[in-house]
N, C-alpha and C positions, 0 to 999 in steps of 0.2 A: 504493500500500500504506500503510495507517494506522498508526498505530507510535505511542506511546506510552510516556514515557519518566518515571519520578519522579526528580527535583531536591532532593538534601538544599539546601535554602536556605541552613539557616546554618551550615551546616561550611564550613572552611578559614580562611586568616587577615582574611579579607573580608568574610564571611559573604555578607548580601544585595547590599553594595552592586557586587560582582561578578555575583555568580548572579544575582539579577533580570534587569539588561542583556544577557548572555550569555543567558540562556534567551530574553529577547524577540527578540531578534535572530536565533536560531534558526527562532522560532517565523514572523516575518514569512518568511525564504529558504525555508523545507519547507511549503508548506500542508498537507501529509499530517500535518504533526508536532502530536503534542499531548501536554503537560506538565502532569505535577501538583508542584506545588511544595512540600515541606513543611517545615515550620516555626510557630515561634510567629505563629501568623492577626491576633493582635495589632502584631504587627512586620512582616508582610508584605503585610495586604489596603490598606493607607494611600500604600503604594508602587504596588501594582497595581490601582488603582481605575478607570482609564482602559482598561487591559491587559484587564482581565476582560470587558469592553465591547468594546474592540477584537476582540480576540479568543475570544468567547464560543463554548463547547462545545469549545475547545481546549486551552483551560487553566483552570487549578483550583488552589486551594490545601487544602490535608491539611494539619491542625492538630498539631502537636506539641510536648510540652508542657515537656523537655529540649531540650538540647544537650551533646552531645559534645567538653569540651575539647582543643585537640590536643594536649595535654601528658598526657592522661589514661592511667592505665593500661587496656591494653586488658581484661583480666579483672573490673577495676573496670566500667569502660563498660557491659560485656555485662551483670553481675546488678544493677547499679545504674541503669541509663538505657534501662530498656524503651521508657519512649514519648522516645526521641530522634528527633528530628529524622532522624540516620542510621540508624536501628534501622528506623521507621516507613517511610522509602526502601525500604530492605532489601525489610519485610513485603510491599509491593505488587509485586512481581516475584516471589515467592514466592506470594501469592494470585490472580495472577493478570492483576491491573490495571494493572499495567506491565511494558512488555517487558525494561527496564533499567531501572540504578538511575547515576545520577552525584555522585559525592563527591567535595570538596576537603577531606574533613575528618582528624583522626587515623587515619593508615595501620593502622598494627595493631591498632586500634578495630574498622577499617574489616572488616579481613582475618579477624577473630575474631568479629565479628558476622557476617556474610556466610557465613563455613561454618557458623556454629551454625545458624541461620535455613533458608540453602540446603541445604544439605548438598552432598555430596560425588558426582561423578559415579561410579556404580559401574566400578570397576576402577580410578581414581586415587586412590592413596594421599595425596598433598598435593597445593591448590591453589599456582601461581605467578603470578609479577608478570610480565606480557612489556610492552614499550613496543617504541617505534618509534625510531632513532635516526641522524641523516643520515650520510650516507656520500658517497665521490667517484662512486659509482654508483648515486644517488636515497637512497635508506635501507634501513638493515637492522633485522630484527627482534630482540630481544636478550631469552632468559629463563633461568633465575630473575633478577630484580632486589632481590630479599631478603626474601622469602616465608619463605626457608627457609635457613636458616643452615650445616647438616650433611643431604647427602643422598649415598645411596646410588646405585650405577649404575641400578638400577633407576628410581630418582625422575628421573631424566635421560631417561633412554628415555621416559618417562612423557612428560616437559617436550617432548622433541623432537615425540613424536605428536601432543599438543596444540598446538603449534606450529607443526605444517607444516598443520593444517586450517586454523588461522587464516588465516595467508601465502597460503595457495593461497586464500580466498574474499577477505579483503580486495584483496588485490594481484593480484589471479587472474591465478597462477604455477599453470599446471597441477602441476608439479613441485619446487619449491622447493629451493633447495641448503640442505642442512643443515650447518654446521661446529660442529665441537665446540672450546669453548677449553681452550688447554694452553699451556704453558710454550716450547712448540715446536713444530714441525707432524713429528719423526720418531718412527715409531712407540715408541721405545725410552724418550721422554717421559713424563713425566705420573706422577700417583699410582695407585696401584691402581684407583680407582675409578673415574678419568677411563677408564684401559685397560681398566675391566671394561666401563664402559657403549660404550666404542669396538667392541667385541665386539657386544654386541646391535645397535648401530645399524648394522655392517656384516652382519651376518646379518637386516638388517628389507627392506622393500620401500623404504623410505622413503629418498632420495634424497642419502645420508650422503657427503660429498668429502673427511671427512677430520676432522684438526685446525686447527685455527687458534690464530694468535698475536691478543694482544690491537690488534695495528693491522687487522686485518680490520673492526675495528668499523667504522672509519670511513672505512678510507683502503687497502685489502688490495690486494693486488695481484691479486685477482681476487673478482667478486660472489660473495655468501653472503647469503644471502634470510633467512637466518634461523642464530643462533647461542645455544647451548646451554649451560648455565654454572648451579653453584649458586649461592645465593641472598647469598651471601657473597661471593663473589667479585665474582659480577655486582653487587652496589650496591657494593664499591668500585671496581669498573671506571666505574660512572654517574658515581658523584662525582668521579671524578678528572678525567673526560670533563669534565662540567660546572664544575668548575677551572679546568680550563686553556683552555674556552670564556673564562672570566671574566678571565682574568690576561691573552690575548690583545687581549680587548677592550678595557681597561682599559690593556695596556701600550700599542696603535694609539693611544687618544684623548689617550692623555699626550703621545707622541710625536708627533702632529698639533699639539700643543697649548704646545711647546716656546718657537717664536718665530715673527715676520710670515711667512717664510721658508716654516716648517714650517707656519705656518697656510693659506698658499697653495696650499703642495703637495695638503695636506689637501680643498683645494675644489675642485681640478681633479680629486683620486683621488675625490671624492665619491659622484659617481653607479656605479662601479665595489663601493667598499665597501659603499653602500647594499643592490646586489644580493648580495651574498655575505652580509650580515649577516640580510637578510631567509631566504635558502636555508638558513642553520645556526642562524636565530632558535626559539631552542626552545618558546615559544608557541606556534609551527605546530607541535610533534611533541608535544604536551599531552596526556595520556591512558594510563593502564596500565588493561592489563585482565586483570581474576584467573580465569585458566584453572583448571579441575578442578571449578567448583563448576555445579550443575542452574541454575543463573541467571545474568544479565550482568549486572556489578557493574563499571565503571569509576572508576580513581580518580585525579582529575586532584591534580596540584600544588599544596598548598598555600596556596601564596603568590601563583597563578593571577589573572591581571588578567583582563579582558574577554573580550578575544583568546585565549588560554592556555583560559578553562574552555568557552569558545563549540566548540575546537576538541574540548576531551572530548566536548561533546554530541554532536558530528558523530560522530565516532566510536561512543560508542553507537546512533545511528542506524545509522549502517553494517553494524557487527557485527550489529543486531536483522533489519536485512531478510536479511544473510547468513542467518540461523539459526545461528550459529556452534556455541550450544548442541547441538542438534539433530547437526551434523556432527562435533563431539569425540565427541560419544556413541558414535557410532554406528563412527566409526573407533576407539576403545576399544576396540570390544567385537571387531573383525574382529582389532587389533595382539591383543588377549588368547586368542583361539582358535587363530590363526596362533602364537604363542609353548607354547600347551598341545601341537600337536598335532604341534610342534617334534622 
């Protein structure tokens, strides 16, 4: 299956000298895979002059004539940087000539072009952020990540449904366990809203276990394929997550790093840590994808090395040959007749 994929080139803190490597590297493991790269043609064909010859009729470079700061305000972005780099990504998913789009560039740049451009799958009200995130049982899927700041039970039920088609085609989880996060897992928890949306997801078809506490992310004392949370809470559950990855990591290397003693111990435990650090290395789980909109937009990491943006592209592949589009839509439109005829 041929698949086709646009490359903002210079978004994120890297711009080319990530995205190039990472897209060729894609490009030599998928021979089905082909890339249009866009960005200033000036800054990009000097680098890929060999590339384009190697790989001729599978990649291409789309000239554009901006770039999208990551600092920039996203409202600014949208009326001011029509032919960006990530704007012109966008447009080819949108017209057609790409099945997906991949960004390391400004997030709510990203998130604000991407619905103007896409629009919006009929029957979801906002799009969200889902990612991937390891756990003691492989990984869980985790959405909103900060799409959305204030949602209603409703936008939750929404999130959950787009969620579970994801989960079941990426992971193919016929059934995917859904938990909801709360304060606690007894019903008498939670705010209003969490209780209201707990309500519809026990009244849907969809494979609802419950609540969940924020240690299910990674360590629950039973799998949860997927977890449900607005956009607020879920990005400060990421960061903290990703914290305290860093404070671990950093307080291990100190304490390896102590004296001969502790350096010794350090090269015997080596090969042990090496695998654990590679299993919760978050370059392998590199990639959000913005649910609710008529197109595949994934948006990796900013600050994204080789490795980290190589691992977005996969995943836009993935989701493209899913249809994943095609399968939210379409479960939309069944969770919205089943709730009318309620």
């Amino acid at each position: 299956m041929s698949l086709t994929i646009s490359i903002d080139a210079m978004g994120g803190d890297h711009g080319p000298k990530v995205t190039i490597p990472a897209s060729l590297d894609c490009l030599q493991n998928n021979p089905e895979l082909h890339l249009i790269l866009v960005g200033d043609e000036a800054v990009l064909k000097p680098q890929l002059a060999q590339a384009l010859n190697d790989y001729a009729g599978r990649l291409s470079i789309h000239h554009a004539s901006q770039c999208v700061a990551m600092d920039e305000s996203p409202s600014k972005a949208l009326k001011n940087k029509k032919d960006s780099s990530m704007r012109v990504a966008i447009n080819l998913v949108r017209d057609g000539q790409a099945d997906a789009c991949v960004s390391a560039g400004n997030t709510g740049a990203l998130m604000a072009t991407a619905r103007f451009v896409l629009k919006m799958i009929p029957g979801i009200d906002r799009p969200a952020i889902i990612s991937t995130l390891p756990s003691t049982f492989g990984h869980t899927h985790v959405l909103d990540l900060g799409a959305n700041v204030d949602c209603t039970a409703e936008h939750l039920f929404e999130f959950a449904v787009m969620g579970n088609e994801l989960v079941k085609a990426v992971d193919n989880i016929e059934n995917p366990r859904i938990g909801l996060l709360n304060i606690g897992e007894e019903d008498v928890k939670g705010n209003e809203q969490v209780k209201a949306a707990a309500k519809l997801l026990e009244n849907s078809s969809l494979n609802y276990i419950g609540y969940v506490e924020g240690d299910s992310i990674n360590a629950g004392k039973i799998a949860v394929d997927l977890i449900v949370v607005d956009g607020f809470v879920g990005n400060i559950a990421l960061k903290s997550i990703e914290g305290a990855a860093k404070m671990i990591g950093g307080g291990l290397k100190e304490a390896f790093s102590k004296n001969l003693l502790t350096k010794l111990a350090g090269l015997i435990a080596y090969p042990v840590l090496k695998l654990f650090k590679e299993r919760i290395d978050p370059r392998r789980y590199n990639g959000a994808s913005f649910l609710g909109l008529r197109g595949l937009v994934i948006k990796s990491h900013g600050g994204a090395d080789r490795l980290a943006f190589k691992t977005a592209i996969k995943l836009a592949e993935l989701e493209a040959k899913k249809d994943i589009i095609k399968k939210i839509s379409e479960q939309v439109e069944k969770s919205l007749a089943m709730r009318e005829s309620a």
